[in-house]
N, C-alpha and C positions, 0 to 999 in steps of 0.2 A: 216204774209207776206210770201208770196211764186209766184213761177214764175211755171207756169204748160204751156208744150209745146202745141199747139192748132193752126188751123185755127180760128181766132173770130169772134165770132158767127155774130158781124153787119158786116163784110166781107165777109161773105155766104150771105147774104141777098143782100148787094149791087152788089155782083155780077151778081144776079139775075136780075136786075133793070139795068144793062147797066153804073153803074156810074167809073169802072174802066177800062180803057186799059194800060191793065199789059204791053205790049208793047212798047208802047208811050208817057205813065208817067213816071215820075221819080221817083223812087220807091226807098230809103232809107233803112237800119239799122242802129239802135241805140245800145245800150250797157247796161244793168245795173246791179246795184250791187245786192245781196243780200239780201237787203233792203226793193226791191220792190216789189209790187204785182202786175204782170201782169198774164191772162188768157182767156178765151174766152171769159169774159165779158169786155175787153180789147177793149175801142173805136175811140180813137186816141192817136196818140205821144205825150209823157208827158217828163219833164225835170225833174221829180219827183224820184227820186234815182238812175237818170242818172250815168253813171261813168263821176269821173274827172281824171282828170292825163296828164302828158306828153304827148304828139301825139294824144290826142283825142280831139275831136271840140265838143260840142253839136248839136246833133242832128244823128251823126252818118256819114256814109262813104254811098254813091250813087252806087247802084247795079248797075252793068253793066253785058252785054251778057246777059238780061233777052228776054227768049222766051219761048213762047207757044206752046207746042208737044200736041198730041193724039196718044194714043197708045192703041188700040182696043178699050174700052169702057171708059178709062182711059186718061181725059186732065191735064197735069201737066205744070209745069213753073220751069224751070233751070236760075239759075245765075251762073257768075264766082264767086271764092272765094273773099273774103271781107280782106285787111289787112290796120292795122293800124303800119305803120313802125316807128321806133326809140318810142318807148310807152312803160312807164310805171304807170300802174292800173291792177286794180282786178277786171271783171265782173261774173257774174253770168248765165246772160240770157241776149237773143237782142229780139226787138222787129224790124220786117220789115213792112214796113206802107209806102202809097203811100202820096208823100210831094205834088204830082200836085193835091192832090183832100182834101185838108184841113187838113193834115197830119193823113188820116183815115189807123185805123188799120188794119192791114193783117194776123200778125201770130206773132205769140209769142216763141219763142227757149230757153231751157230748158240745159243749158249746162250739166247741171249734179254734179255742183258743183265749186265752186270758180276756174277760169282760171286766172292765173298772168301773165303778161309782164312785166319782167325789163330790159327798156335799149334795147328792142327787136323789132321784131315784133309781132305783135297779130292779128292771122287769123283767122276767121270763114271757117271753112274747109266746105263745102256743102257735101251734099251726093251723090251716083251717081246719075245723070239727066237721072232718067228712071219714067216707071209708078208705079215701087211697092216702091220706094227710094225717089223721091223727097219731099223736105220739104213742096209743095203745090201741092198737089193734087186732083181732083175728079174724084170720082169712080163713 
């Protein structure tokens, strides 16, 4: 079991095909533990070693501030940060996946190692909304 950071691989293809507006959909993060195995072969949202805990729902917290930039040769998508307030659990990695188009996958996030919230908040900090830093981008 492991969680490897990735755009997945059926979300480069649908992109291709027209089936997502990163824009307009309602585009999700989930949470999960250590447990699970998520990575580019990652094709929809699963409840499969979800985190449970205090202040967390299934299925995850609803991106907002998502938009689409071009930066020279470089199209990427920035969110605001993601928090899950008064929580306590332990995740590992999230998984972002679009809920308006059958809850298909996007990209898989790789924390680096068990993050704990007790009694706190639990942020997903995003990285800077540029072309070489965003967590989705195409080059």
């Amino acid at each position: 079991m492991a969680i490897s950071q990735t755009m997945c691989s059926s979300f480069k293809q649908q992109i291709l095909l027209g089936e997502h507006d990163l824009e307009t959909d309602v585009l999700k993060i989930a949470l999960y533990t250590s447990s699970a195995t998520l990575g580019a072969s990652t094709t929809v949202y699963t409840t499969s070693d979800e985190v449970v805990g205090t202040g967390y729902v299934a299925g995850g917290n609803t991106l907002t501030g998502v938009t689409v930039s071009l930066s020279g040769t470089t199209s990427f998508v920035t969110f605001d940060n993601t928090t899950w307030a008064a929580s306590t659990f332990t995740a590992r990695g999230a998984l972002i996946y679009n809920s308006s188009k059958s809850n298909k996958a996007i990209a898989v996030l790789d924390f680096g190692g068990d993050k704990t919230s007790t009694a706190g908040n639990f942020t997903v900090q995003f990285p800077t909304n540029d072309a070489s830093s965003a967590i989705i981008r195409i080059a």
